[in-house]
Steps between C-alpha positions, in 0.01 A plus 500: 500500500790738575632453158161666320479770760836628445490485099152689557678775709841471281289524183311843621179377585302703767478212780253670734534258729587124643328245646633206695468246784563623847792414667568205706804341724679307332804250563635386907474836580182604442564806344305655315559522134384739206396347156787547213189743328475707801877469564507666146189728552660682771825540303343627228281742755153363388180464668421215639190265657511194695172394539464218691121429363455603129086566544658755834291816444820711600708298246229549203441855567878578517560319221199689296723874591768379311262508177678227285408465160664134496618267790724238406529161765830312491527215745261623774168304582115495345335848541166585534305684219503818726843492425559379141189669347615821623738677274369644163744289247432188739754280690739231331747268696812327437473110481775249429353276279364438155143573643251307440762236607610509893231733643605545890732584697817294433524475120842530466596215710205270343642531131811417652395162657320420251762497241410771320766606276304833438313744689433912524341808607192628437313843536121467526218712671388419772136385569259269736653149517891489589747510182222485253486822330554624159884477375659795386839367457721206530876434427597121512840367667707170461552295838833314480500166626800614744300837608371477887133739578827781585613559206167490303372700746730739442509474084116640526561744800741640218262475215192575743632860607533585053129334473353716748636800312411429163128388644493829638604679180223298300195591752621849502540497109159326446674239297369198776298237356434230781418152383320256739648223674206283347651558112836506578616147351683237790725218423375201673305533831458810747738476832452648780718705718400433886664636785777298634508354856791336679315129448480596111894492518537163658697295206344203381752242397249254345528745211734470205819659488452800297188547712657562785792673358169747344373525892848582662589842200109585514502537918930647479570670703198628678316325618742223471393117412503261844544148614561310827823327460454238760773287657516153586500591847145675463630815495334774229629781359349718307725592205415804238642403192594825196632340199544132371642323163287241337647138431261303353623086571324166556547422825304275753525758827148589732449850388657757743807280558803711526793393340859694639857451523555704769691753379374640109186444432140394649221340256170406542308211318187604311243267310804528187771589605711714741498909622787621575519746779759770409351746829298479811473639847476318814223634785701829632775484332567693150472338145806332417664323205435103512891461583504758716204328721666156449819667684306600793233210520578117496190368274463109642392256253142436504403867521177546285315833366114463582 
């Protein structure tokens, strides 16, 4: 989101004003931490609301002084019609995906475990039902199959930030011609993009190789794939695991059987073949290279991922 805010107020654009969540304690300390927008907001010497409820009479009449003619919503959460029927040129957002494909909330780390080897960004206005309304403009991206949710995060916070511009320029110029989501022609069936809990991260190692491999880049490396690596003592530990090689191999191993020498390397059977674990992070401790842990931690034979 900071990335389109700043190429608005780089590019000239009269910003009237900011709007984002209010702030809250973060880390062992507690303390309390400002959002990168309003980090930027106050930088920049911009006004700026933090309402905590978005129907808040305070927030909606505040927000009506400012007299936008557009609002634009990057990354924030579903507003109320108050809100995004308000302005005179309407409200667009920001959403990282292909729409109609991967309407919700995480839709860059759903094309990722799902294999996509494409995704996007999209500018649409906003209406009724959540990521549903008309398109205004998309630019499409390549995934690579070595690319974690970071860095394609990151190629469409780039891209994102130029989209928002040009949208802008096109409403202001007239020149917009939305299409529906309903015409808008999709390549095999319509994913969704649900929010992501810590269960939805547990790795299932039932699951082919490049499966899992898919999971691991499409959670990396927030917020992190898990499994309990369990000893044959009984002991569990629960192990976040950032980035894996495939080796697809016969072999006749239970999946979640670890593999090890000790010293190099870790793998883990799957249902065809082995993941390699290249990083990970022990409970408490930092994330470490696979040799570096191995120097530190003895890994007994019999230790399984679960």
């Amino acid at each position: 989101a900071v990335e389109a805010l700043r190429q608005l107020v780089e590019g000239g654009y009269n910003v009237v004003g900011v709007i984002t969540m209010p702030d809250k304690p973060a880390g062992r300390g507690h303390k309390i931490q400002y959002s990168p927008v309003k980090q930027y907001a106050l930088e920049q010497n911009l006004p700026l609301l933090q309402p905590e409820k978005l129907k808040n009479e305070a927030f909606v009449k505040a927000l009506r002084e400012w007299k936008a003619d557009l609002q634009i919503v990057v990354a924030f959460r579903m507003l109320p019609e108050v809100v995004w029927n308000m302005p005179r040129l309407g409200t667009f957002n920001l959403h990282a995906s292909l729409l109609p494909q991967y309407r919700g909330a995480a839709p860059i780390n759903w094309a990722v475990i799902n294999g996509d080897t494409e995704t996007g960004i999209t500018t649409f206005f906003l209406k009724h039902e959540i990521d549903t309304g008309e398109v205004i403009q998309q630019v499409r991206v390549p995934i690579a199959d070595t690319d974690n949710v970071e860095v394609v995060h990151d190629k469409l916070m780039l891209l994102g930030g130029k989209l928002v511009v040009e949208t802008v320029d096109a409403i202001l110029n007239g020149t917009v011609k939305p299409i529906p989501q309903e015409e808008m022609a999709v390549v095999g069936e319509l994913r969704p993009a649900p929010k992501i809990f810590k269960d939805t991260c547990r790795i299932d190692w039932n699951q082919p190789v490049k499966n899992v491999y898919d999971f691991i880049r499409g959670l990396s490396p927030y917020p992190a794939a898990w499994s309990e690596l369990t000893t044959p003592e009984g002991e569990t530990i629960v192990v976040k695991v950032f980035e894996t090689e495939k080796n697809i191999e016969s072999h006749q191993l239970p999946a979640g059987t670890i593999v090890s020498d000790g010293k190099k390397y870790i793998k883990v059977a799957a249902s065809d073949g082995f993941v390699s674990i290249l990083s990970l992070q022990f409970p408490g401790k930092k994330r470490l290279k696979t040799d570096e842990l191995l120097r530190g931690y003895r890994l007994a034979d019999g230790c399984k991922m679960k």
